[in-house]
N, C-alpha and C positions, 0 to 999 in steps of 0.2 A: 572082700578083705584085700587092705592095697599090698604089693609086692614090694619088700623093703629091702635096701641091702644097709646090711649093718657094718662098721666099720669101726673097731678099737683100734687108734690111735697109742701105740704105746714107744719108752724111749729107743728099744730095741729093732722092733717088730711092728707095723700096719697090719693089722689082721682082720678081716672080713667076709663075711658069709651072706647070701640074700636067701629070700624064702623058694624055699623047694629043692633048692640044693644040700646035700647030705657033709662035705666037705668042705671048708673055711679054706681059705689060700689067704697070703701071705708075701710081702717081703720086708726088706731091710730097711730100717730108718735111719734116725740117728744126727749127729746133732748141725748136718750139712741140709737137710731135709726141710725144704719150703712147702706150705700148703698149695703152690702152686705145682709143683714137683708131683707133691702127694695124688694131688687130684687126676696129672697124666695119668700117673699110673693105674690107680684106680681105673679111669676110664679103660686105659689099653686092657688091663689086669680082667674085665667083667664084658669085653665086649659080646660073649658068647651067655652073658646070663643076663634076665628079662625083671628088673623092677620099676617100681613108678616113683617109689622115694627112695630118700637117704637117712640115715642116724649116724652121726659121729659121736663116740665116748673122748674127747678131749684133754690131754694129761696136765690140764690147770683148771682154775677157778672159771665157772661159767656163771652166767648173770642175765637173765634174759634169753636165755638160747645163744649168747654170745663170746667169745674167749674173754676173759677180764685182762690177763695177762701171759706175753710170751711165756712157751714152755720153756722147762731150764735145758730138757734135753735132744730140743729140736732145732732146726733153724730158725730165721726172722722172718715174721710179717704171718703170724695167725691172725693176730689182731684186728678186727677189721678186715677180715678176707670174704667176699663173698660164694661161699659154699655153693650155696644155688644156683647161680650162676654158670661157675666155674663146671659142675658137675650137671647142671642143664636139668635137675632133677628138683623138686622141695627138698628140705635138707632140717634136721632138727641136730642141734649140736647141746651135748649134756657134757656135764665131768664124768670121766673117765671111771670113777668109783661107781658113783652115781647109777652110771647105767648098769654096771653090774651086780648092783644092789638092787635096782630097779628088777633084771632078772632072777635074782634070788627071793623074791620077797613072796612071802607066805599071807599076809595079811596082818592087820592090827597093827602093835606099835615094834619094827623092825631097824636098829643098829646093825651095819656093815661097818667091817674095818678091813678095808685092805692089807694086807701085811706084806709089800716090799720094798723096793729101793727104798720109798717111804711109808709113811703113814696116811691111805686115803680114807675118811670119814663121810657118812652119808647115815640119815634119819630117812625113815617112811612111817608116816601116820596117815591111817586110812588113807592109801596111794596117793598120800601128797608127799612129792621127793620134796628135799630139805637137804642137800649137800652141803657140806658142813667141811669149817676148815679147823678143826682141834688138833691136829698132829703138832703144832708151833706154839700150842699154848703149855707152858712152865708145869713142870712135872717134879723134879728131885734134882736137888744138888744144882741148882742153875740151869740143868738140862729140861728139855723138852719130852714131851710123850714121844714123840717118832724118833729123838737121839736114841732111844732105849730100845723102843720095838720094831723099826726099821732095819734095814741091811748096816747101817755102821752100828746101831746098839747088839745084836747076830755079833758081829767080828768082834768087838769090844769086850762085849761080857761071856761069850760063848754060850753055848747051846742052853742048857742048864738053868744059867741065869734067867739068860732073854726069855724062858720059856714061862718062869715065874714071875719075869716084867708083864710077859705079853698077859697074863693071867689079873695080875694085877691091876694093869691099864682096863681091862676087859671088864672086869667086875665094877671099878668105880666108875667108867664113862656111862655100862648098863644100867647103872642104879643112879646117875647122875641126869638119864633123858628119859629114866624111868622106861625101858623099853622092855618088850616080852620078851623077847629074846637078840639074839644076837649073831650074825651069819659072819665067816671071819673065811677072807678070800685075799686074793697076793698071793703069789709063786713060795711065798714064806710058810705060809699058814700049815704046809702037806708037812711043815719039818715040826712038828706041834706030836712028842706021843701021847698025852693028852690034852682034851678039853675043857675050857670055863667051863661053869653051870652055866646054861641055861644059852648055850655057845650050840652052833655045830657050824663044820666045812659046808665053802660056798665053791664056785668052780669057775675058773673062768671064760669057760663056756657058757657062764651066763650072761656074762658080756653083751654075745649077738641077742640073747632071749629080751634081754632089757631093749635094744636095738629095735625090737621088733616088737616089744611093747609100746615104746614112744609115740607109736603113728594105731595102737588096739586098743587104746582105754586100759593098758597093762592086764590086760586078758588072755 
């Protein structure tokens, strides 16, 4: 089984774990942050931990294992970067939801939603990922699904509300991709005092698990 280090990519925080280590380290991103930057660090950041590959979760649209489009919250030039290279390792690059849906997935027909700054979507039918981009698709009032269940629909409508949007969006997307169930992860998701049917909390610690599916047949 190959030694992976896993790597979520996110606007804040770089966060990364490899296999057989117990604790994930970390630093600061943000929106000065080149994937060449990224990758010193990286390197400097793991010189003392032992893998053969890489997984990056990516905070945009991937396409091929490749970024489609800059991050809104990072620096210039993902686009066309090459990871393997730079990192001297194989290297698979997914979206950012993606892989942590990837590690939450139980089997069968599985919806993740992300729930924060925005709205990440991802499908798995029989372990074929489907990253999916619905948060921008037209929802109420001219607004979008993520205007409402994102970090500005939270500030907007308050707790209460957003909790009855999030509930909302969740039951028609469910029954819209016809999924079994539905794993609901984003730093948002913990401010939820209940849950949709047919919904439970995902972690983002599943993050690295998807990570390290990419490279195990998601085993």
């Amino acid at each position: 089984m190959k030694q992976v280090l896993s790597i979520d990519v996110g606007g804040t925080n770089v966060k990364f774990l490899a296999t057989g280590q117990t604790e994930s380290r970390r630093f600061p991103s943000g929106p000065m942050l080149t994937p060449s930057q990224m990758a010193e660090q990286i390197l400097e950041a793991t010189k003392d931990w032992e893998y053969e590959v890489v997984s990056i979760g990516y905070p945009g649209p991937v396409v091929y294992g490749k970024p489609l489009l800059e991050p809104r919250n990072l620096g210039r030039g993902w686009v066309g970067f090459d990871f393997a290279a730079r990192l001297g390792k194989p290297t698979r690059v997914i979206n950012d939801a993606a892989m942590q849906a990837l590690g939450s997935y139980d089997g069968g027909r599985m919806l993740f939603l992300g729930l924060g700054t925005g709205l990440g979507t991802t499908l798995i039918i029989d372990k074929v990922i489907a990253p999916m981009e619905l948060a921008h698709l037209p929802y109420r009032k001219g607004h979008t699904f993520e205007d409402y269940v994102g970090s500005r629909g939270l500030e907007k409508l308050g707790k209460k509300k957003w909790q009855r949007a999030v509930h909302d969006v969740t039951t028609r997307l469910k029954a819209a991709l016809v999924a079994d169930y539905v794993v609901l992860g984003g730093g948002n998701s913990k401010k939820l005092d209940e849950l949709p049917p047919g919904a439970r909390l995902g972690n983002n610690a599943n993050a690295f698990t998807g990570g390290f599916r990419l490279w195990h047949d998601y085993e």
